[in-house]
Every structure is written in C-alpha cells, then in structure tokens.
C-alpha positions, 0 to 999 in steps of 0.5 A: 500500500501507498503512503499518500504524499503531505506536501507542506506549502511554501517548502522547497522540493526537489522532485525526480522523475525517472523513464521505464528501465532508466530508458533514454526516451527524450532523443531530440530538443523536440521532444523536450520542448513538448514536455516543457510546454506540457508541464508549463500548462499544468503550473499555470493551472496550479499554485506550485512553483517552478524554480528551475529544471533539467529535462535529461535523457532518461529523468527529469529534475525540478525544483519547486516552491509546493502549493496546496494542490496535491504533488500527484494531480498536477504532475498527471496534467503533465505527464499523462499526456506527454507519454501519450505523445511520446508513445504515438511518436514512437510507436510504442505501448505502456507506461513511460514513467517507471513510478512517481516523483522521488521527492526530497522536501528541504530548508529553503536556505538551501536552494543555492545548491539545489539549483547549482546540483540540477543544472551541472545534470549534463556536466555531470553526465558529460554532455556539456563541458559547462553548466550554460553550455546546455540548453536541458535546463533552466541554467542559460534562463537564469542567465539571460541567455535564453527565453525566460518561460511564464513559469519559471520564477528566475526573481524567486529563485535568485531570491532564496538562493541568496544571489542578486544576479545570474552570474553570481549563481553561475559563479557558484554553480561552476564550483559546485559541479563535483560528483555527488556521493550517493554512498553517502546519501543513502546512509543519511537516508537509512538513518533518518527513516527509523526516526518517523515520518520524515524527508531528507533534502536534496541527494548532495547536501552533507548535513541534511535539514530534515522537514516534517510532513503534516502529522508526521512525528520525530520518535526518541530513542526509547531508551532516552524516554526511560533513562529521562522518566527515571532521572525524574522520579530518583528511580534506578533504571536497572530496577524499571527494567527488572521484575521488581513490583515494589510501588515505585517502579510500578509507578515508573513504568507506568510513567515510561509506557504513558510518556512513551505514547504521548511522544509516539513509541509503539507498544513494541518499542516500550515492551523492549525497553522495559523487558514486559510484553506488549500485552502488559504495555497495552494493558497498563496504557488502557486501564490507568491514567497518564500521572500529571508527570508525564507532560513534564517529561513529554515536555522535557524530550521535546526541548531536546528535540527541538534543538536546532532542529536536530536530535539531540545524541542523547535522543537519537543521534545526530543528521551529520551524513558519514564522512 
C-alpha cells in the first residue's frame, strides 16, 4: 500500500522523475520542448512553483516552491499526456514513467545548491563541458541567455538562493559541479527513516535539514524516554527494567509506557525497553491514567528535540551524513 504524499506549502522540493528501465526516451530538443510546454500548462493551472529544471535523457529534475494542490494531480496534467505523445511518436505501448516523483522536501536556505546540483545534470553526465553550455535546463534562463518561460520564477529563485544576479549563481554553480556521493546519501537516508515520518533534502547536501510532513512525528530513542522518566522520579533504571513490583517502579513504568505514547513509541518499542510484553504495555496504557508527570517529561524530550532542529545524541543521534 501507498503512503499518500503531505506536501507542506511554501517548502522547497526537489522532485525526480525517472523513464521505464532508466530508458533514454527524450532523443531530440523536440521532444523536450513538448514536455516543457506540457508541464508549463499544468503550473499555470496550479499554485506550485517552478524554480528551475533539467529535462535529461532518461529523468527529469525540478525544483519547486509546493502549493496546496496535491504533488500527484498536477504532475498527471503533465505527464499523462506527454507519454501519450511520446508513445504515438514512437510507436510504442505502456507506461513511460517507471513510478512517481522521488521527492526530497528541504530548508529553503538551501536552494543555492539545489539549483547549482540540477543544472551541472549534463556536466555531470558529460554532455556539456559547462553548466550554460546546455540548453536541458533552466541554467542559460537564469542567465539571460535564453527565453525566460511564464513559469519559471528566475526573481524567486535568485531570491532564496541568496544571489542578486545570474552570474553570481553561475559563479557558484561552476564550483559546485563535483560528483555527488550517493554512498553517502543513502546512509543519511537509512538513518533518518527509523526516526518517523520524515524527508531528507536534496541527494548532495552533507548535513541534511530534515522537514516534517503534516502529522508526521520525530520518535526518541526509547531508551532516552526511560533513562529521562527515571532521572525524574530518583528511580534506578536497572530496577524499571527488572521484575521488581515494589510501588515505585510500578509507578515508573507506568510513567515510561504513558510518556512513551504521548511522544509516539509503539507498544513494541516500550515492551523492549522495559523487558514486559506488549500485552502488559497495552494493558497498563488502557486501564490507568497518564500521572500529571508525564507532560513534564513529554515536555522535557521535546526541548531536546527541538534543538536546532536536530536530535539531540542523547535522543537519537545526530543528521551529520558519514564522512
């Protein structure tokens, strides 16, 4: 089953497209130029928008200031008709998108490398010796060298991206041309996905913002929980994990497993913790009330939390990707 897209309003996103097998469908300036038109229909009908682009030979990158219409209902206007287009000019039958967008949400402090890492896509891939050299993306726009579509918003990308001219974003853009190390990327992926529900930011950031989807929850380490619940009531975490029924610890338990709900822990993750079985966990959960404490230890994890927007070591381990 699916998890239905949560795109937040005004977050910055970088969204991939990828053909059918990692095909090359696009063959000529044609063929992109019929997808750009497409895909400048559906944002003029959507409040989505367009920061900059690289049409490839077998993906597609944008990035994108997201509006309140879902992500999937803009993106079919575009996409829907052009593999139609695309199929009837080839010959061919079935889908030409392999899945939808792989979409990465980030702070907008960060669209300076965003922009510069989709536009070096074809200095990348060694079809261009120079970022303006190519026609394939929304570079030579933002420099003046080319038509500017009604779609695109060169002001606002500059804007966020810190620079008060093209050039300054070219200048910035030849330093950046590097090769990502998607190694490293995909580590930072795996480490955040246990924490909840969130997203990492674009595929070549080091330090990597995470941003919360509507409804989505940052978990602690449940382990934090009950060293933090103990610290507070002067009761030995050893002895809460133990099978001591004295009324203390009774009472401690009590404490981790309602604090625990509160913050987001399944009654598995509470169960490991404290050495019990679910069933016990869910029973003490259904048949006693939270005690008053529990909201200054709710309160006490999310300071840490909040923390420059990043876990706090104590409580999850640190955003940093490895060197």
């Amino acid at each position: 089953m699916r998890i239905a897209r949560l795109n937040v309003p005004g977050i910055v996103h970088h969204l991939i497209w990828r053909f059918v097998d990692r095909s090359w469908f696009f063959t000529d300036d044609d063929e992109r130029a019929a997808y750009l038109k497409r895909l400048g229909r559906a944002l003029d009908d959507s409040d989505w928008r367009c920061l900059g682009y690289a049409v490839m030979s077998n993906h597609v990158h944008m990035a994108l200031i997201a509006g309140e219409e879902p992500l999937a209902r803009w993106s079919r206007r575009v996409h829907t008709p052009f593999a139609r287009w695309m199929n009837e000019r080839h010959g061919r039958l079935g889908p030409l998108f392999s899945d939808r967008a792989k979409d990465h949400a980030l702070a907008s402090a960060r669209t300076a490398t965003l922009l510069a890492y989709i536009h070096n896509n074809p200095v990348r891939a060694g079809v261009a010796p120079r970022a303006e050299d190519s026609g394939w993306t929304s570079h030579r726009a933002y420099l003046g060298l080319a038509d500017t579509p009604r779609w695109l918003h060169v002001a606002e990308g500059l804007r966020l991206a810190g620079f008060a001219t093209g050039a300054e974003l070219a200048a910035y853009t030849h330093a950046d041309a590097g090769v990502v190390d998607g190694a490293a990327v995909d580590a930072v992926a795996r480490a955040v996905k246990p924490r909840g529900a969130v997203i990492v930011a674009t595929p070549d950031e080091s330090t990597v913002p995470l941003v919360m989807r509507p409804f989505a929850r940052i978990r602690p380490d449940p382990r934090a929980v009950v060293e933090l619940a103990c610290t507070m009531l002067g009761v030995p975490a050893a002895d809460v994990r133990s099978r001591n029924r004295g009324p203390r610890f009774v009472e401690a338990r009590r404490v981790i497993i309602h604090a625990g709900r509160l913050v987001g822990l399944t009654g598995a993750d509470l169960a490991s913790v404290l050495g019990i079985s679910e069933q016990a966990v869910s029973k003490i959960a259904r048949h006693s009330e939270a005690p008053a404490i529990c909201e200054r230890v709710v309160e006490r994890i999310a300071d840490h939390l909040r923390i420059e927007g990043k876990f706090s070591p104590s409580l999850g381990g640190s955003v940093n990707s490895p060197s």
